[in-house]
N, CA, C and O of each residue as an XYZ file, in Angstrom:
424
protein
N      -3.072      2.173     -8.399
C      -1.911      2.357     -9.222
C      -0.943      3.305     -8.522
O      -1.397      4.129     -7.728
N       0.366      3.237     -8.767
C       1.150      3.747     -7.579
C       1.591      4.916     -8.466
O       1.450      4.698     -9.670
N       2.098      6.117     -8.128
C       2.873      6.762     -8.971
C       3.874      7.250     -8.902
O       4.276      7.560     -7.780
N       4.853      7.573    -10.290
C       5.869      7.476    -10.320
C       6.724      8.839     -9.990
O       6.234      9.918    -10.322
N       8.177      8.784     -9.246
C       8.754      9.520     -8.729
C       9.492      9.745     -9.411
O       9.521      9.577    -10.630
N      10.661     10.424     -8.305
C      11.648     10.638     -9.165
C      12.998      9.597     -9.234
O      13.889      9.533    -10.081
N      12.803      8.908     -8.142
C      13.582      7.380     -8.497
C      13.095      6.427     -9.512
O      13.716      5.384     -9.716
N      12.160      6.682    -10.075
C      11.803      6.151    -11.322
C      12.775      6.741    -12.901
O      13.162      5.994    -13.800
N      12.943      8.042    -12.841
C      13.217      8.135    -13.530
C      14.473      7.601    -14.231
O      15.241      7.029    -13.458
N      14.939      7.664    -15.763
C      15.998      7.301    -16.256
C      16.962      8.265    -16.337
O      16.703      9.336    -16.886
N      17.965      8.053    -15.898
C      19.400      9.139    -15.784
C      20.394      8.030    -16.812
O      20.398      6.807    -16.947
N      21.228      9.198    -17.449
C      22.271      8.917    -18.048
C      23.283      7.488    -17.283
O      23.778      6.596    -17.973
N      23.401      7.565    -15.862
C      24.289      7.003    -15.094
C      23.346      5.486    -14.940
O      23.809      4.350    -15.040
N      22.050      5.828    -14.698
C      21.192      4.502    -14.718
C      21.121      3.510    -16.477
O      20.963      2.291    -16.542
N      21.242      4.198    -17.383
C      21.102      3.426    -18.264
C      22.413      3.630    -19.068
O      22.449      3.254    -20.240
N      23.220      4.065    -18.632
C      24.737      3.467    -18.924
C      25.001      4.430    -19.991
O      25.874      3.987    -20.737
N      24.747      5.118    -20.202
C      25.309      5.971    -21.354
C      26.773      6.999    -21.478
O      26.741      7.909    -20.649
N      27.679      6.997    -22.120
C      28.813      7.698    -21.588
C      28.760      8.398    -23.098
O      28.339      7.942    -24.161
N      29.434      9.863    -22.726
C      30.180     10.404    -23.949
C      30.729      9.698    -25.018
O      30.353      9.651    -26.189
N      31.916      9.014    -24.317
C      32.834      8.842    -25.485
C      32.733      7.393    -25.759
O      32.849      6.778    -24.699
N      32.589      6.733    -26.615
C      32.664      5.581    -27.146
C      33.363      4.450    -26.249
O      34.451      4.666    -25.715
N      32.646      3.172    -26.103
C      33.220      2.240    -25.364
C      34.688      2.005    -25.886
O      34.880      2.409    -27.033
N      35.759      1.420    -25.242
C      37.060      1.076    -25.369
C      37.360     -0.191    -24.884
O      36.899     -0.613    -23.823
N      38.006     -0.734    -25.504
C      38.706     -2.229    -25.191
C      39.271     -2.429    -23.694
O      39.962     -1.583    -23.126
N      38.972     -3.383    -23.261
C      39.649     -3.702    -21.937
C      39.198     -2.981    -20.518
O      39.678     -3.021    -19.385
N      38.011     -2.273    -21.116
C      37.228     -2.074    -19.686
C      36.308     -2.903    -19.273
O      35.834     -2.878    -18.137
N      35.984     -3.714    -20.185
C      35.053     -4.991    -19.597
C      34.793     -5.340    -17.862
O      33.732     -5.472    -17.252
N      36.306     -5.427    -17.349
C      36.533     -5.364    -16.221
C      35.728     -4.567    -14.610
O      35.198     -5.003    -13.588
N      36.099     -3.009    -15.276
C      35.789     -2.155    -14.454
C      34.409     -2.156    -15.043
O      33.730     -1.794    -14.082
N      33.587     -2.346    -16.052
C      31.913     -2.667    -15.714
C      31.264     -3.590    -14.946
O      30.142     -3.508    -14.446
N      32.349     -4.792    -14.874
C      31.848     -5.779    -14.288
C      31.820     -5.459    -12.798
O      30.898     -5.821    -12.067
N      32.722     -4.863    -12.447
C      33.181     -4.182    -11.395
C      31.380     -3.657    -10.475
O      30.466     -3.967     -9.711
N      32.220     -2.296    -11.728
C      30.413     -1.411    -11.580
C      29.025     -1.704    -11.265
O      28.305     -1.125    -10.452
N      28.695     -2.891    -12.180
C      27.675     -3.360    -12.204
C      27.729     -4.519    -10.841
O      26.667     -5.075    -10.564
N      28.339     -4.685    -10.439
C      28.504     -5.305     -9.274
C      28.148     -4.981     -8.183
O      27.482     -5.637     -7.382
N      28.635     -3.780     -8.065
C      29.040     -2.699     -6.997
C      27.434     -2.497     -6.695
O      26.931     -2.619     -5.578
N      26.763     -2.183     -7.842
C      25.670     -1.717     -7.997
C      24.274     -2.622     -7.912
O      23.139     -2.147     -7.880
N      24.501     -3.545     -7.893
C      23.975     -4.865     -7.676
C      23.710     -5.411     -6.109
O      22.683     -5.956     -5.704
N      24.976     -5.099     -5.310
C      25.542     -5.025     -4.115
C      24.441     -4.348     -3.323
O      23.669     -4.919     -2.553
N      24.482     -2.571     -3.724
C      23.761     -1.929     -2.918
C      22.436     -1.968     -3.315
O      21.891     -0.949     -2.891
N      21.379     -2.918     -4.152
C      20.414     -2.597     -4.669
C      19.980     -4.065     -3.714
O      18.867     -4.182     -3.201
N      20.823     -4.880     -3.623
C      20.588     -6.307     -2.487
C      20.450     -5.813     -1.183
O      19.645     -6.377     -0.442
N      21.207     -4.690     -0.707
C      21.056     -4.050      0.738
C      19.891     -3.599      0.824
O      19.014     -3.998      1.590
N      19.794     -2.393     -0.281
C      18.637     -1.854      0.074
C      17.353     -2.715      0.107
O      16.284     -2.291      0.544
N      17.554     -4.037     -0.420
C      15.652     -4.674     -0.413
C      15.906     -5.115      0.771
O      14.935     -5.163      1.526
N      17.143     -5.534      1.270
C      17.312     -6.421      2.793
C      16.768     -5.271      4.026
O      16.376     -5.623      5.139
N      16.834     -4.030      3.613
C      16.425     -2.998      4.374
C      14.936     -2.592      4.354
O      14.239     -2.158      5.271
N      14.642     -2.844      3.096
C      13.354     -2.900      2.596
C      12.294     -3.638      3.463
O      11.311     -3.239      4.087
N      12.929     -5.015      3.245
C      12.530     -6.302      3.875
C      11.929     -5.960      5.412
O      10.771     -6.029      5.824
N      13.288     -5.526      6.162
C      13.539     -5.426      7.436
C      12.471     -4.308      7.604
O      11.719     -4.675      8.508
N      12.206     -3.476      7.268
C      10.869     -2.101      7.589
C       9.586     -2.805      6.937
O       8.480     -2.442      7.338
N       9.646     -3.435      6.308
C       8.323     -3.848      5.754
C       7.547     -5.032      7.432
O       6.410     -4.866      7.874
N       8.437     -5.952      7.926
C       8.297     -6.413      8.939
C       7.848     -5.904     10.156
O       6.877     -6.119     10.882
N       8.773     -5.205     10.178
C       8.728     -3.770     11.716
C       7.086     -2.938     11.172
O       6.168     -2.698     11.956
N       7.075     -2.720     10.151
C       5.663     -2.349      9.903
C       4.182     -3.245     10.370
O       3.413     -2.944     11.283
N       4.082     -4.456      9.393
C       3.508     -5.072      9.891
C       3.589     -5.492     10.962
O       2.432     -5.696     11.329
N       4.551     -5.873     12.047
C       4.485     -6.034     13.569
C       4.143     -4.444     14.039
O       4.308     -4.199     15.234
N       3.881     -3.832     13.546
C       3.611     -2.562     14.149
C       2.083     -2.144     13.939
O       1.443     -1.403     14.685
N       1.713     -2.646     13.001
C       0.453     -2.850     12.623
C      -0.898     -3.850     13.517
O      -1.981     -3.625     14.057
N       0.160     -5.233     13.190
C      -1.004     -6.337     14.185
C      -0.843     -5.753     15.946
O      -1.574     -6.118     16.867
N       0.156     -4.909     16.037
C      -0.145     -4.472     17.543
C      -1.251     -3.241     17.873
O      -1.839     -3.022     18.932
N      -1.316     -2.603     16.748
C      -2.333     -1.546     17.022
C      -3.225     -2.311     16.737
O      -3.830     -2.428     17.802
N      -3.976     -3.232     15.633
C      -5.091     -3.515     15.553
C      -5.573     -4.280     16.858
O      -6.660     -3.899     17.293
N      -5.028     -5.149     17.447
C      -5.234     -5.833     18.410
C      -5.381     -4.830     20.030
O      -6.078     -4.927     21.040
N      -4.510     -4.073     19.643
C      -4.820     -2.369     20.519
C      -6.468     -2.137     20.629
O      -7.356     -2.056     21.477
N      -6.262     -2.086     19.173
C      -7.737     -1.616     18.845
C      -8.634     -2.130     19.263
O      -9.500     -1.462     19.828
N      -8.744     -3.513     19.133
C      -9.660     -4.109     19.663
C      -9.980     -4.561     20.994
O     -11.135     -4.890     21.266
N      -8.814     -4.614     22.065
C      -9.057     -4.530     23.287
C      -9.750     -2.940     24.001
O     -10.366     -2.698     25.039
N      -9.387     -2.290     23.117
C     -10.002     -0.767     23.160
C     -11.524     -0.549     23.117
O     -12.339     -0.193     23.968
N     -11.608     -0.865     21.915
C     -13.336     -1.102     21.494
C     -14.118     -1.983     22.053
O     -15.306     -1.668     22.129
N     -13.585     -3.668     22.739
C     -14.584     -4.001     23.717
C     -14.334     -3.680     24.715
O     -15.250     -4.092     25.427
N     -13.490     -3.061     25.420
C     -13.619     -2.150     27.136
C     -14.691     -0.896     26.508
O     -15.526     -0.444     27.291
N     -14.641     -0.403     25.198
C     -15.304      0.433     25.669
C     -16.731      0.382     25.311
O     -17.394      1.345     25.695
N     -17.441     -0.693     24.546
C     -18.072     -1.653     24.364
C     -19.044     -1.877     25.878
O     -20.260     -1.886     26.072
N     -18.059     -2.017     26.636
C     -18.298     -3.178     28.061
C     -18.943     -1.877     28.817
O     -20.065     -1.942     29.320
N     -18.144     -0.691     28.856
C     -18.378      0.199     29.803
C     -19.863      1.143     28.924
O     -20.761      1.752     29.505
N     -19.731      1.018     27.806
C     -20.971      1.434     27.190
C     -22.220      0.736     27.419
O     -23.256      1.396     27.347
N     -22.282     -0.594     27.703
C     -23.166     -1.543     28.269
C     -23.506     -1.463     30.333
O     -24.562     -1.568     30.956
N     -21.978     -1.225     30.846
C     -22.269     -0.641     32.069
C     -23.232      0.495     32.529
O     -24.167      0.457     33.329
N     -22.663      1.647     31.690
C     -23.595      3.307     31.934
C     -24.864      2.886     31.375
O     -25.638      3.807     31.635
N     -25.318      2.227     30.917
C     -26.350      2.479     29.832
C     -27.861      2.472     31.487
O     -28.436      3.511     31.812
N     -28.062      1.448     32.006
C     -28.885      1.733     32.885
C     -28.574      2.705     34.329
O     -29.386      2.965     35.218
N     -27.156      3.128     34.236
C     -27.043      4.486     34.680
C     -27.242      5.364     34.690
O     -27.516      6.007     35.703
N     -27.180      5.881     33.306
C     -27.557      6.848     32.950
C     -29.226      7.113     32.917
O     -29.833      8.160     33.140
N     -29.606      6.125     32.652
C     -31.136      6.466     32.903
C     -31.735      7.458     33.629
O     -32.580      8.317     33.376
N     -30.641      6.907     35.289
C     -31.056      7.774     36.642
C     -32.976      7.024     37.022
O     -33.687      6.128     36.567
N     -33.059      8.015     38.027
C     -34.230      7.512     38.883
C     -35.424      7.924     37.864
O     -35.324      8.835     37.042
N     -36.288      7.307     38.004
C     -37.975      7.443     37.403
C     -38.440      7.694     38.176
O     -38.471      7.074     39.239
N     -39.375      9.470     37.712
C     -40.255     10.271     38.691
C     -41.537      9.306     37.811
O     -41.680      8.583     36.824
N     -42.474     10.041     39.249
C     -43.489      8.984     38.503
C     -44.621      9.807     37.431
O     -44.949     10.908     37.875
N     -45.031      9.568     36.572
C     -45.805     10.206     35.360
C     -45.007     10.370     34.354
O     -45.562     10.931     33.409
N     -43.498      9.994     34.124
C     -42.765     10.108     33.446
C     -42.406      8.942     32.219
O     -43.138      7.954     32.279
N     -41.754      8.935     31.521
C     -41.969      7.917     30.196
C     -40.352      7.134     30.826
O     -39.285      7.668     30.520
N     -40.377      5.964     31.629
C     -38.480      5.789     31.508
C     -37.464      5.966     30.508
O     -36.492      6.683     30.745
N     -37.589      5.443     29.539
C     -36.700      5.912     28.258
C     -36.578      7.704     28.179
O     -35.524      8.271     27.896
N     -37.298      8.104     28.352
C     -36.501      9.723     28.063
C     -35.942      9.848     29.402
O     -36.291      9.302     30.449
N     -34.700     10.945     29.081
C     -33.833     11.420     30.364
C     -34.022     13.067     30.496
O     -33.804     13.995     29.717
N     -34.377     13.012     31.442
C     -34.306     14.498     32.067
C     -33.078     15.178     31.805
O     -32.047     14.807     31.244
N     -33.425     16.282     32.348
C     -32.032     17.174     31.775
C     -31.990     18.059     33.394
O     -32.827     18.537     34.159
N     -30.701     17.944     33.350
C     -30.103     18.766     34.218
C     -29.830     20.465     34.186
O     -28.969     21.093     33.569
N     -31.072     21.020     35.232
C     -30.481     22.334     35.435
C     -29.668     22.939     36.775
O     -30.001     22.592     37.909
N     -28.556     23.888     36.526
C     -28.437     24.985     37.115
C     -28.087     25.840     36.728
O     -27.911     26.009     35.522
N     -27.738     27.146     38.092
C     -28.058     28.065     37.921
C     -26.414     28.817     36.971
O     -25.322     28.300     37.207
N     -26.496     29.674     36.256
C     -25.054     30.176     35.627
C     -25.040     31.928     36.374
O     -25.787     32.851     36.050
N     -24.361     31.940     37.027
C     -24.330     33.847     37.828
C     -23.198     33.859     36.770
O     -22.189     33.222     36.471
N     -23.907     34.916     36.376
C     -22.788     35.852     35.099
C     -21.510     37.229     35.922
O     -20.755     37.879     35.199
């Protein structure tokens, strides 16, 4: 559920309310208004539109990122794996790995 802002809310100017009592012969300049307003509410979804796109193309490129990512590293995780092993002394179990010492002069 999404929640609501403050462009949600209702303002005087959004639901048309004026002081003083409607008057004859402005019909006009509402039609006007409401036009006007109509106008920029068509831009803004066309803008809407236009980022919602650029998103999703922005999206299927990382996932596909992603996934050339994860099998290189997939591939190279399958490479090291009998690398890392290193050499087998003999009396030793192969699956465990030795550990590396030296010396630390403080």
């Amino acid at each position: 559920m999404r929640t609501r802002g403050l462009s949600d809310l209702r303002t005087a100017t959004t639901t048309r309310l004026h002081a003083k009592p409607p008057q004859k012969g402005t019909e006009y300049l509402n039609l006007y208004l409401l036009d006007k307003e109509a106008q920029r509410l068509e831009q803004e979804l066309a803008g809407l539109e236009h980022r919602r796109k650029r998103i999703h193309g922005h999206l299927s490129e990382i996932r596909s990122t992603m996934a050339k990512v994860e099998g290189d590293a997939h591939q190279d995780r399958l490479l090291m794996q009998p690398a890392m092993a290193g050499p087998v002394q003999a009396g030793q179990d192969p699956g465990k790995r030795r550990w590396r010492r030296m010396p630390v002069d403080y």
